[in-house]
C-alpha positions as CSV (number, residue, x, y, z in Angstrom):
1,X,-52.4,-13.7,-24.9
2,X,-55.0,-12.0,-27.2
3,X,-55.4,-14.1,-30.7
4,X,-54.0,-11.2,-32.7
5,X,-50.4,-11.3,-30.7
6,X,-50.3,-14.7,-31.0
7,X,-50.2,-14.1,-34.5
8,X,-48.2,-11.8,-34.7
9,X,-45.6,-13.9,-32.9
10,X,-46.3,-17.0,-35.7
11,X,-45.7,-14.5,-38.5
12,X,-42.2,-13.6,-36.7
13,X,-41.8,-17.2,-36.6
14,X,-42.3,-17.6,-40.3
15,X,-46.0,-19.3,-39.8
16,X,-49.3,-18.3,-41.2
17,X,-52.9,-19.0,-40.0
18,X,-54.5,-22.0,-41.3
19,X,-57.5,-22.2,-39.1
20,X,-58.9,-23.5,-35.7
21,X,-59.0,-27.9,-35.5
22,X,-62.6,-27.3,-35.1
23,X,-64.1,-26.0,-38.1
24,X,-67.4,-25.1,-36.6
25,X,-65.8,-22.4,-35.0
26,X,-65.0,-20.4,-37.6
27,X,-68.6,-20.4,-39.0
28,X,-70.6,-16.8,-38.4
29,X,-73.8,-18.4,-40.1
30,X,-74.9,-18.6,-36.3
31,X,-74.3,-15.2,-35.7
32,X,-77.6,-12.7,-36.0
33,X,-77.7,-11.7,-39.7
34,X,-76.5,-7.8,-38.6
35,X,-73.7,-8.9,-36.7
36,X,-72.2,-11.0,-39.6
37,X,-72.6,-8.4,-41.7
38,X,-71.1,-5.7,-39.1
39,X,-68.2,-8.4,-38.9
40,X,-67.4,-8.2,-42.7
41,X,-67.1,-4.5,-42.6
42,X,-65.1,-4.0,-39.5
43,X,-62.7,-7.0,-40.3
44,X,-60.9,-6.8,-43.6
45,X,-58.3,-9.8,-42.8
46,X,-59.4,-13.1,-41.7
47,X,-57.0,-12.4,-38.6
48,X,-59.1,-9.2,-36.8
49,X,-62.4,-11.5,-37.9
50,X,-61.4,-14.7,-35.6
51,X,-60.1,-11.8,-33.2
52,X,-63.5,-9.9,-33.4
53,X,-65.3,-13.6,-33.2
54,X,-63.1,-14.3,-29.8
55,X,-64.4,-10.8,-28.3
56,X,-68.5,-11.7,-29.4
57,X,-68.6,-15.3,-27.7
58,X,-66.0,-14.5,-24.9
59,X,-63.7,-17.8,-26.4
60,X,-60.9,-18.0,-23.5
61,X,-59.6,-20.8,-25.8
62,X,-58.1,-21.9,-28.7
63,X,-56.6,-25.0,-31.1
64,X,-55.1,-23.3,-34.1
65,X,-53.2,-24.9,-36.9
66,X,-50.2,-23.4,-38.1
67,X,-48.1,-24.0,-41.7
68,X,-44.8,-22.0,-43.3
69,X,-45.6,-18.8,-44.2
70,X,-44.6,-19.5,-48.1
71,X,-47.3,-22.1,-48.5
72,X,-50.7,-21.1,-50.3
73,X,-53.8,-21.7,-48.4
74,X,-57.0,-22.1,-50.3
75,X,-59.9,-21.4,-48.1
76,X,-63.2,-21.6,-50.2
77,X,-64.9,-25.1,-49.5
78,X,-66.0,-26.8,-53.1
79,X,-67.1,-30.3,-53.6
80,X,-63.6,-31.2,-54.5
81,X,-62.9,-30.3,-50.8
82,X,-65.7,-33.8,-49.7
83,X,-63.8,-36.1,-52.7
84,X,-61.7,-39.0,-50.7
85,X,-62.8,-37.8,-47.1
86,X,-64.9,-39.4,-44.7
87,X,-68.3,-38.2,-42.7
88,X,-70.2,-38.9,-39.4
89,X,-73.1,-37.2,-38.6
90,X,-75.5,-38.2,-35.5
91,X,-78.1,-37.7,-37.1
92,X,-82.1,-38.7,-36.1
93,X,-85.5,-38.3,-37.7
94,X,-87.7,-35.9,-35.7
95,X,-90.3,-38.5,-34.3
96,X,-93.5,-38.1,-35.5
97,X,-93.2,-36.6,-38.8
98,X,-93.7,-38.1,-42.2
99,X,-91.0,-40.4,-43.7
100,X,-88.4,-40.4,-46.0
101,X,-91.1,-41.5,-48.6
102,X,-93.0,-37.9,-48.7
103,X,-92.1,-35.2,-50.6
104,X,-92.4,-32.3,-47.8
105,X,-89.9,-31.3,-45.2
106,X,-88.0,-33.6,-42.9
107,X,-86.2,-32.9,-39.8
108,X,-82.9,-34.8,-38.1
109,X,-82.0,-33.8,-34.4
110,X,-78.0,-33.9,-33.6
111,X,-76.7,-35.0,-30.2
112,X,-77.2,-31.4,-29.1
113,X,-80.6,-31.4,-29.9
114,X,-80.7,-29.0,-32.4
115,X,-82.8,-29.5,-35.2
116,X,-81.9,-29.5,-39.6
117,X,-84.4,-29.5,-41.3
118,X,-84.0,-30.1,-45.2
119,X,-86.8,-30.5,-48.5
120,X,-84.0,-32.3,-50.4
121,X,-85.0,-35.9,-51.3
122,X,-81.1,-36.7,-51.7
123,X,-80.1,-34.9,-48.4
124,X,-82.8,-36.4,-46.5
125,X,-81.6,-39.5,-47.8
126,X,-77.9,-38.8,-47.2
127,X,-79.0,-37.8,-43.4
128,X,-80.3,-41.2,-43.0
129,X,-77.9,-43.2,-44.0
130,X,-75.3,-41.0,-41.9
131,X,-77.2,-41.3,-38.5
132,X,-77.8,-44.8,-38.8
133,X,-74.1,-45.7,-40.0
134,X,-73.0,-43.9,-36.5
135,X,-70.7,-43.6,-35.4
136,X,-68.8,-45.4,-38.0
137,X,-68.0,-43.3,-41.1
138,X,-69.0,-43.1,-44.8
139,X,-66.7,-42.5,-47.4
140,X,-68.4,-39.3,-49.6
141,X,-68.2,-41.4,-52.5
142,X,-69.8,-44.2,-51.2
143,X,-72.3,-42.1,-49.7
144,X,-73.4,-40.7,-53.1
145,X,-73.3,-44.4,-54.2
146,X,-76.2,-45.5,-51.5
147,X,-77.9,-41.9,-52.6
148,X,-78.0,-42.4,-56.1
149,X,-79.6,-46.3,-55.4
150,X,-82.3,-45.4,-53.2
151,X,-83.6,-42.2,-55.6
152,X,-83.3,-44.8,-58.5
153,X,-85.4,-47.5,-56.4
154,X,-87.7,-44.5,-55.3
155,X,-88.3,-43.1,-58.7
156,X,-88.8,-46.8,-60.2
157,X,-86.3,-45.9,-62.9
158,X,-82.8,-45.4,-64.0
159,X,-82.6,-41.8,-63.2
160,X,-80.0,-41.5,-60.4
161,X,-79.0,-38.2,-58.9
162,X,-78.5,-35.4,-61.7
163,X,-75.7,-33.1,-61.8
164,X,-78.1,-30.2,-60.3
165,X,-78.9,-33.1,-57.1
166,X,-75.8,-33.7,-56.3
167,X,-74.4,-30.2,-56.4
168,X,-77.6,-29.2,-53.4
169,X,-76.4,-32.6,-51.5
170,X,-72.6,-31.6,-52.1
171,X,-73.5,-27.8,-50.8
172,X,-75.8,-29.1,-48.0
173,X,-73.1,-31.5,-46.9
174,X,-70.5,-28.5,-46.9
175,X,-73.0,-26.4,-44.6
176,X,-73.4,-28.8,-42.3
177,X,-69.3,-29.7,-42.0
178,X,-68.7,-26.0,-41.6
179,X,-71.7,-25.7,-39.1
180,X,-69.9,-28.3,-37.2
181,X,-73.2,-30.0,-37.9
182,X,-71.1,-33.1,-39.0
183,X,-67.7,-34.7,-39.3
184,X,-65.0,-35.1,-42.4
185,X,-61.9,-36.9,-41.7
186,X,-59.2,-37.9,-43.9
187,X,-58.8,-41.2,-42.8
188,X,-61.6,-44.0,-42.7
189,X,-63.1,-45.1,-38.8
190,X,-60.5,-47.2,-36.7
191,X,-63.2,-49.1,-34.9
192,X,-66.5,-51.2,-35.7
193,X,-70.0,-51.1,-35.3
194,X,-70.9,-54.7,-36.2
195,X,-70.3,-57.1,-33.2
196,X,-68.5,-60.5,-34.4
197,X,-68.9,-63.8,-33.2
198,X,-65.4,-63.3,-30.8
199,X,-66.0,-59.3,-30.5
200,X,-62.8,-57.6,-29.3
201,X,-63.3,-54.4,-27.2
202,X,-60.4,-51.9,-27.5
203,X,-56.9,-52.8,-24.9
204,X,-57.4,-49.3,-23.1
205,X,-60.9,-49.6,-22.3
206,X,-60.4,-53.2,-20.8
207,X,-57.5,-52.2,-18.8
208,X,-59.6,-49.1,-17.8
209,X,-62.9,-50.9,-16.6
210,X,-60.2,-52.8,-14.0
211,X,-59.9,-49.6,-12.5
212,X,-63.2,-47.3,-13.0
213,X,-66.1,-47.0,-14.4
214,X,-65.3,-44.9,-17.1
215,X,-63.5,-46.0,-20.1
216,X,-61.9,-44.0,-23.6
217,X,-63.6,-45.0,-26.7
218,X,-61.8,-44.7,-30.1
219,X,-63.4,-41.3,-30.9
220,X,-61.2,-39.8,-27.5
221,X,-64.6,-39.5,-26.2
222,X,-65.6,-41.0,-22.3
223,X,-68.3,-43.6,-21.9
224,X,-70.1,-44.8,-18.8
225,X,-70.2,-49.2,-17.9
226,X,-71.9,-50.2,-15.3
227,X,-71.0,-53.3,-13.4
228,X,-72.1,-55.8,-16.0
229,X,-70.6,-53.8,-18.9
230,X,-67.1,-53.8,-17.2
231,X,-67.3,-57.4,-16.0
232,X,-68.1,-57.9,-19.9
233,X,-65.4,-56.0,-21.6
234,X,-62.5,-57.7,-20.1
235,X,-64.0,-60.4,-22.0
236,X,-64.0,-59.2,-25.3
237,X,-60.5,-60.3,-26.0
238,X,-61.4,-62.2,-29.2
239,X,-61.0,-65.6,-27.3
240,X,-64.3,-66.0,-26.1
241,X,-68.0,-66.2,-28.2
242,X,-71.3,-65.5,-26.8
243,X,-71.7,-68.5,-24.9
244,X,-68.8,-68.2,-23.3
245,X,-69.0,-65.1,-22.5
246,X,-72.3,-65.8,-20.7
247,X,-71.0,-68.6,-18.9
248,X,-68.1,-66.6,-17.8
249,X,-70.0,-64.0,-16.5
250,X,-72.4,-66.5,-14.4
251,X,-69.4,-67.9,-12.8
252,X,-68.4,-64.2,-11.6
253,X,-71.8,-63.8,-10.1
254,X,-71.7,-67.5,-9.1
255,X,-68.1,-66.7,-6.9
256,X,-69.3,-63.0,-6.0
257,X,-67.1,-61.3,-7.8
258,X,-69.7,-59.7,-9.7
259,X,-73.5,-58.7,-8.5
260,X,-76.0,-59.2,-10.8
261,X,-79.5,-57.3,-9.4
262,X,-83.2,-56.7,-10.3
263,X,-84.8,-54.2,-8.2
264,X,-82.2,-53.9,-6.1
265,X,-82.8,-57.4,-5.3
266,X,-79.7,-60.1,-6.7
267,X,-80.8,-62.7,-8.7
268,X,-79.4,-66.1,-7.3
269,X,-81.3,-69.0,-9.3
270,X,-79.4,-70.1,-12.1
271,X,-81.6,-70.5,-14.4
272,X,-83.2,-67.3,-14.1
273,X,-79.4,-65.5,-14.3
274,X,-78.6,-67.0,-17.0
275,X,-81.5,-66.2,-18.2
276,X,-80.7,-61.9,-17.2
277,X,-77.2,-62.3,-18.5
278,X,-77.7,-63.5,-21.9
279,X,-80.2,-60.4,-22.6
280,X,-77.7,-58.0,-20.9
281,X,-74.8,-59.1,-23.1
282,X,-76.8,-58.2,-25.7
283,X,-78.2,-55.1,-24.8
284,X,-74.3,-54.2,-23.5
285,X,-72.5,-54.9,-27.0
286,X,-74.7,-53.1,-29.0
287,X,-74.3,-50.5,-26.7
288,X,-70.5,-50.9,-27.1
289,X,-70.4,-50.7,-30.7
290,X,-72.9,-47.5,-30.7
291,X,-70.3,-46.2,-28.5
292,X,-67.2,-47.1,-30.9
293,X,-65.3,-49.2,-28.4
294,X,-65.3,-52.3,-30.7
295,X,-62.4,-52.9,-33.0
296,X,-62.0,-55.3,-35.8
C-alpha cells in the first residue's frame, strides 16, 4: 500500500502519524534546494510531504510510529528535545588537516564517508569527544560538561561556553540528529567499551561464534570473528583473566582444535605462539569493545 492509504486506515483506527523510527528519513535538507522548496508548496500536511518524499527517492519501505489520535504531537526540535537523552556519533578527524587547537575549519568523516565540516570551536570539540567515546554513548549533559572544560583549559581562563556557544553546539547537534548524522536515545548504552581484567563478551554472541562466524552485537548490528576471535569469545565468560585466556587458547592450538597461522604457515613452537596469541588477544578485545560486544 501507498503511504497515504496506510494512513488513512490509522486515522480510521483512531491513530495519528508520529513519524518514521529513523529520523533521518524525514530530513529534506538533502534534497536540491528547489525541490525542497517545490515540496513545501505542493504539500500542505506533513502526510502528502512523506508521501511526496516516498515518490522522489523510490522508498519501497517503511517503520512508522503510530499514537491515539487525541494525543498532541509537538514536532519542532529545540534544545529541550537533547536534555536527558543520549548521543553516538562515529565521528573521525579528516587526516591531514589542522587540529582541534586552530581556529579554522575542521572536518569529521562518518562511517559512510561523508564528510561535516564545522568552524565551531565547541562543536569540533563535541565531535571529538563523540567519535572517540564510540560506540558507547554520552549523556548531552555530560557532553556539555567535557565541552565547557576543554574551552576553559583552551582559553586559559574561567570562561566556559556562553549562552550564544551553547545554543550553535545545541543547534549543530540537532542538525546532525535530524541528518541522521548521529544518534539520540533515551536510554544510556547497554554494553562497554573498556575491557576489564575478567572481560565478559555478550551470551548471544558466544553461543553464536559455536556455530558461525558471524555474531550480533548489542547495537543489533552483525560483526565478523575470525578463527581466533571466536575461539576467544567463548572465553570471555568473566571466569578467566588475560593469562588465562592465553593459556587457554594455546592449549586449543596445542590439541588442534584451533589453527593459529602466519602466512599461511601454522605456528607450532611454543614459545613463539604464545608469543602470537598474547598480541592477538589484544588486538581482538579492543576490537570487541569497538564493536560493542562487551558487557559490564
Amino acid at each position: 500500500v501507498y503511504f497515504h492509504e496506510f494512513m488513512e486506515r490509522s486515522q480510521q483506527a483512531g491513530l495519528q502519524y508520529i513519524g518514521e523510527a529513523d529520523l533521518g528519513v524525514m530530513w529534506s535538507g538533502n534534497l536540491k534546494p528547489e525541490t525542497a522548496e517545490a515540496l513545501k508548496g505542493a504539500a500542505n500536511n506533513i502526510i502528502k510531504m512523506e508521501q511526496y518524499m516516498d515518490f522522489l527517492r523510490n522508498r519501497m519501505f517503511r517503520r512508522t510510529l503510530l499514537c491515539h489520535k487525541e494525543l498532541r504531537i509537538d514536532r519542532n526540535l529545540t534544545t529541550r528535545s537533547l536534555e536527558g537523552r543520549y548521543l553516538a556519533a562515529d565521528l573521525k578527524p579528516v587526516e591531514g588537516q589542522a587540529d582541534e587547537r586552530g581556529n579554522g575549519p575542521l572536518q569529521f568523516r562518518n562511517a559512510r564517508q561523508q564528510v561535516i565540516s564545522t568552524t565551531s570551536q565547541v562543536t569540533q570539540s563535541a565531535f571529538s569527544f563523540l567519535g572517540k567515546s564510540w560506540p558507547q554513548s554520552i549523556g548531552f549533559e555530560e557532553l556539555l560538561h567535557r565541552v565547557d572544560e576543554f574551552i576553559r583549559v583552551k582559553r586559559g581562563n574561567d570562561l566556559g561556553l556562553s549562552d550564544d556557544e551553547r545554543r550553535v553546539l545545541s543547534n549543530d547537534l540537532l542538525t546532525c540528529i535530524a541528518s541522521d548524522q548521529m544518534e539520540i536515545s533515551v536510554n544510556t548504552s547497554r554494553f562497554t567499551t573498556k575491557v576489564s581484567e575478567r572481560p565478559v563478551a555478550r551470551g548471544l554472541a558466544r553461543y553464536q561464534a559455536t556455530v558461525g562466524n558471524t555474531v550480533t552485537n548489542m547495537r543489533h548490528e552483525l560483526a565478523g570473528l575470525n578463527d581466533v576471535d571466536r575461539a576467544l569469545i567463548n572465553l570471555l565468560d568473566g571466569e578467566h583473566d588475560r593469562s588465562q585466556i592465553i593459556t587457554e587458547l594455546a592449549k586449543m592450538a596445542t590439541y588442534g582444535r584451533l589453527t593459529v597461522s602466519v602466512e599461511q604457515e601454522p605456528i607450532r613452537d611454543a614459545k613463539r605462539l604464545e608469543g602470537y596469541l598474547s598480541r592477538a588477544v589484544d588486538v581482538s578485545l579492543e576490537k570487541f569493545s569497538r564493536l560493542a560486544l562487551l558487557v559490564n
